[in-house]
Backbone bond lengths (Angstrom), bond angles and torsions (degrees), N, CA, C in turn:
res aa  C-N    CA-C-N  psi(-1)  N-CA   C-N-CA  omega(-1)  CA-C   N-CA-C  phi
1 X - - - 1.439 - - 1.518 111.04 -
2 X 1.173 120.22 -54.35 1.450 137.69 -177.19 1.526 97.96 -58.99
3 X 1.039 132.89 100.33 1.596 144.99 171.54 1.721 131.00 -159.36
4 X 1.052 109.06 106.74 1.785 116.05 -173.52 1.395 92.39 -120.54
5 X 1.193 96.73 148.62 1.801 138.26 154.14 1.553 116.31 -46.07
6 X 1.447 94.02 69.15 2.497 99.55 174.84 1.492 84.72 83.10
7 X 1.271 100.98 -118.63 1.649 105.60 -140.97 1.685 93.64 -118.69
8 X 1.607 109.69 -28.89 1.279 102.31 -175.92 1.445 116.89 -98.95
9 X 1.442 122.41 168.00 1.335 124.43 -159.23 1.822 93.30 -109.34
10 X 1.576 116.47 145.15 1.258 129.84 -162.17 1.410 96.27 -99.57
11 X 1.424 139.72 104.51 1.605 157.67 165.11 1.913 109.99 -69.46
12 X 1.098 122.95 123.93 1.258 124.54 167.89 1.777 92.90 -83.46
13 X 1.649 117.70 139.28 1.616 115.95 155.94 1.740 108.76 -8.20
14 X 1.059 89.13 -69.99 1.758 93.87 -160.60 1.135 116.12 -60.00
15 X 1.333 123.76 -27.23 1.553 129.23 165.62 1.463 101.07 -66.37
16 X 1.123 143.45 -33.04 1.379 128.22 -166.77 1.781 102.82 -93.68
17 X 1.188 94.95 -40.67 1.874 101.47 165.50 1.702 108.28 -27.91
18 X 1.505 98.63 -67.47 1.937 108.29 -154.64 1.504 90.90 -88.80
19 X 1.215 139.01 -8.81 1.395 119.90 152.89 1.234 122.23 -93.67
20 X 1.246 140.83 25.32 1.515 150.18 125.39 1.149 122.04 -75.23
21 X 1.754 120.72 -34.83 1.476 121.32 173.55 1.419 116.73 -82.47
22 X 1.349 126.72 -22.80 1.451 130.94 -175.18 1.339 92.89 -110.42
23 X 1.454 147.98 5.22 1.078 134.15 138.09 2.040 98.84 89.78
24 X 1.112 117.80 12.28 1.468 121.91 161.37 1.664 113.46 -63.80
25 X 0.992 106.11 133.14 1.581 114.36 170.92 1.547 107.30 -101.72
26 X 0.993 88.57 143.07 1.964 112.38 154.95 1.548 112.21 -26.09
27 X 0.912 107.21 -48.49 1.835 95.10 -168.58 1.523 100.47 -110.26
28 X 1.103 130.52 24.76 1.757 146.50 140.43 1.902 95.36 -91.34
29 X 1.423 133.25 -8.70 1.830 118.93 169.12 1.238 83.37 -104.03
30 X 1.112 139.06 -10.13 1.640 111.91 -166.17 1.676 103.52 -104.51
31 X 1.360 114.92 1.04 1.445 130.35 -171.90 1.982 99.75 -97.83
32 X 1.599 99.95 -41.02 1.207 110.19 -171.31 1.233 92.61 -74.38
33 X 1.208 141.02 -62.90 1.667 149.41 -178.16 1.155 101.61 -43.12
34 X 1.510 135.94 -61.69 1.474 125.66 -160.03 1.473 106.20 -94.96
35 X 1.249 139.99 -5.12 1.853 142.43 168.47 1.232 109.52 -130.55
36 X 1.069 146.67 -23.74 1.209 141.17 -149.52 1.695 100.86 -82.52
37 X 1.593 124.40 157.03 1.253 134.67 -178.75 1.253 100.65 -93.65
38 X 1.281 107.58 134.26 1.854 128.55 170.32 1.418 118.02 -89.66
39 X 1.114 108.75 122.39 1.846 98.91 144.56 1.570 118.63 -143.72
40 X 1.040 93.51 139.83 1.285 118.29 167.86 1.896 122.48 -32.27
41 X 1.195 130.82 119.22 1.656 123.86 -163.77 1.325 105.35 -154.36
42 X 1.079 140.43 112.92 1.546 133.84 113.68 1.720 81.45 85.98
43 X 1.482 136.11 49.77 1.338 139.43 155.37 1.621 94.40 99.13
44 X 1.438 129.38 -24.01 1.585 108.85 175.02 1.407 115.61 -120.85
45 X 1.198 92.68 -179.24 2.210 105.04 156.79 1.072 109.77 -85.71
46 X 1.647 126.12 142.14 1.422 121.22 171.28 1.704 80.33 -147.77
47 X 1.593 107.01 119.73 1.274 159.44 -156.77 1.963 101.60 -100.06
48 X 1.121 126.20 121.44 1.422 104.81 160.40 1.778 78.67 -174.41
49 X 1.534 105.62 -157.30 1.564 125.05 -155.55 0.906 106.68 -116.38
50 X 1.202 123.55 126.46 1.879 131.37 160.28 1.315 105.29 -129.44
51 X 1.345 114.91 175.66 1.703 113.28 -169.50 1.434 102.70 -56.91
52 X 1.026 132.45 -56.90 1.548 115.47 -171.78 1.780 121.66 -58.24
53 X 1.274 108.76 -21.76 1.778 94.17 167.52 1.234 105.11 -114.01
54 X 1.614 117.26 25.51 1.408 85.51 155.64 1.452 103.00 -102.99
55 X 1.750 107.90 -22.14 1.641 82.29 152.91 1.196 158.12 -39.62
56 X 1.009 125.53 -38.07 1.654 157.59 100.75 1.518 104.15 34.23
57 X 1.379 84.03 -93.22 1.884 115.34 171.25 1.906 106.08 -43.40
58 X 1.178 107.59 -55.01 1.723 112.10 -165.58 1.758 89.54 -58.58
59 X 1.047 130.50 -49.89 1.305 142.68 -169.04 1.672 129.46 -62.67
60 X 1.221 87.56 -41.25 1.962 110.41 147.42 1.410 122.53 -61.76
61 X 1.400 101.05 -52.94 1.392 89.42 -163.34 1.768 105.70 -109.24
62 X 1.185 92.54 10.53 1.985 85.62 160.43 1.902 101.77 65.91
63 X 0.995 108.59 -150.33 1.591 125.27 -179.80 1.158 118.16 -80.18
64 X 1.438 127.90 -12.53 1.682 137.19 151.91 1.800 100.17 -38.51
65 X 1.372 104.23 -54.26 1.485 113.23 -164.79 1.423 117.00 -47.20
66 X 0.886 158.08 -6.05 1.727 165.14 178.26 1.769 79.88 -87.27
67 X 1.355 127.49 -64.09 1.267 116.71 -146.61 1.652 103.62 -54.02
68 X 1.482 93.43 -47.31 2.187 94.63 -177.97 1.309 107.90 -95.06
69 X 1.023 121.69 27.09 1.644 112.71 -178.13 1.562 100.98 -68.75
70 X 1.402 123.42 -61.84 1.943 106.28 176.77 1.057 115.75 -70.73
71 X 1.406 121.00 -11.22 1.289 89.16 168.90 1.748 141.73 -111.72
72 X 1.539 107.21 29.38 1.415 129.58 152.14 1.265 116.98 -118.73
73 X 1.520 130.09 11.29 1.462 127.82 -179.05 1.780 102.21 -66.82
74 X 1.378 115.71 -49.44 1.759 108.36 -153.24 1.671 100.68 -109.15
75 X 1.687 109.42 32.58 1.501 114.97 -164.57 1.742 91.30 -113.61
76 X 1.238 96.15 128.52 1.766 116.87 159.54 1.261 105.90 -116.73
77 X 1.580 91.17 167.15 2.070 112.32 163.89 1.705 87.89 -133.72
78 X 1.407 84.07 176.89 1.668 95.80 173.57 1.513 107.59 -166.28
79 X 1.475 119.77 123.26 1.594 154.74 -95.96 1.126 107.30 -131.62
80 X 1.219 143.63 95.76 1.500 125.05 172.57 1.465 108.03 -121.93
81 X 1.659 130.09 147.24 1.385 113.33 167.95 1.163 133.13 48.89
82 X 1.668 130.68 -3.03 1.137 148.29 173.96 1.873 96.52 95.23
83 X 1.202 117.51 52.71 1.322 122.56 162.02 1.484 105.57 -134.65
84 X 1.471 99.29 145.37 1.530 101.03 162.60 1.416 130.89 -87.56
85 X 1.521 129.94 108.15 1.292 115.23 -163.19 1.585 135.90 -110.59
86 X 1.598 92.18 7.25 1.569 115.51 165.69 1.526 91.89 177.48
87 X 1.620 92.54 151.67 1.429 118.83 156.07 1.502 113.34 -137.78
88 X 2.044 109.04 161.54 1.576 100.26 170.93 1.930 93.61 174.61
89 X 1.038 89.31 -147.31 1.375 97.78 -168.39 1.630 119.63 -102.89
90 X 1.394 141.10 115.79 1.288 128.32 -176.41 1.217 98.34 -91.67
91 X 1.509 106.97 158.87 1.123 135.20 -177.38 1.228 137.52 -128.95
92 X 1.319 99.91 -12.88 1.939 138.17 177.83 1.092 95.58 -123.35
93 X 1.630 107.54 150.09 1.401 121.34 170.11 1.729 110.36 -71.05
94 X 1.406 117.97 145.45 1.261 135.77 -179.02 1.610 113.00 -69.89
95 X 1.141 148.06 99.56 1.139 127.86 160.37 1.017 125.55 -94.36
């Protein structure tokens, strides 16, 4: 599932739209991409954080981690074909 184009990750418009309006950065998708928990939905992956990757995350990033901890806890993307085709904020638990 996990597959991009070289080094950089492939954005549909609208993915780059709602990460300018919800104010997500780039290296909060590259956090979601490289730890974040997947599941499978309704034709895609939708990628985001639960206690085990943000363990993950705490473990990467050492003592930096307190600084971004809220602000990649309630952040997803969602995955198709190796494109990104939205990201934002959950608000409901993931099942």
């Amino acid at each position: 599932m996990k597959e991009r184009m070289g080094d950089e990750f492939v954005f549909t418009a609208h993915a780059k739209q709602r990460m300018r309006q919800r104010g997500i950065s780039g290296v909060v998708v590259e956090w979601l991409y490289r730890f974040g928990e997947e599941r499978y939905t309704k034709g895609a992956y939708i990628l985001f954080f639960n206690k085990r990757a943000m363990k993950r995350l705490r473990k990467h990033l050492g003592c930096t981690f307190a600084k971004f901890e809220s602000q990649v806890r309630n952040n997803y993307l969602i995955i198709c074909n190796g494109v990104i085709i939205t990201v934002g904020h959950r608000y409901k638990r993931i099942k």
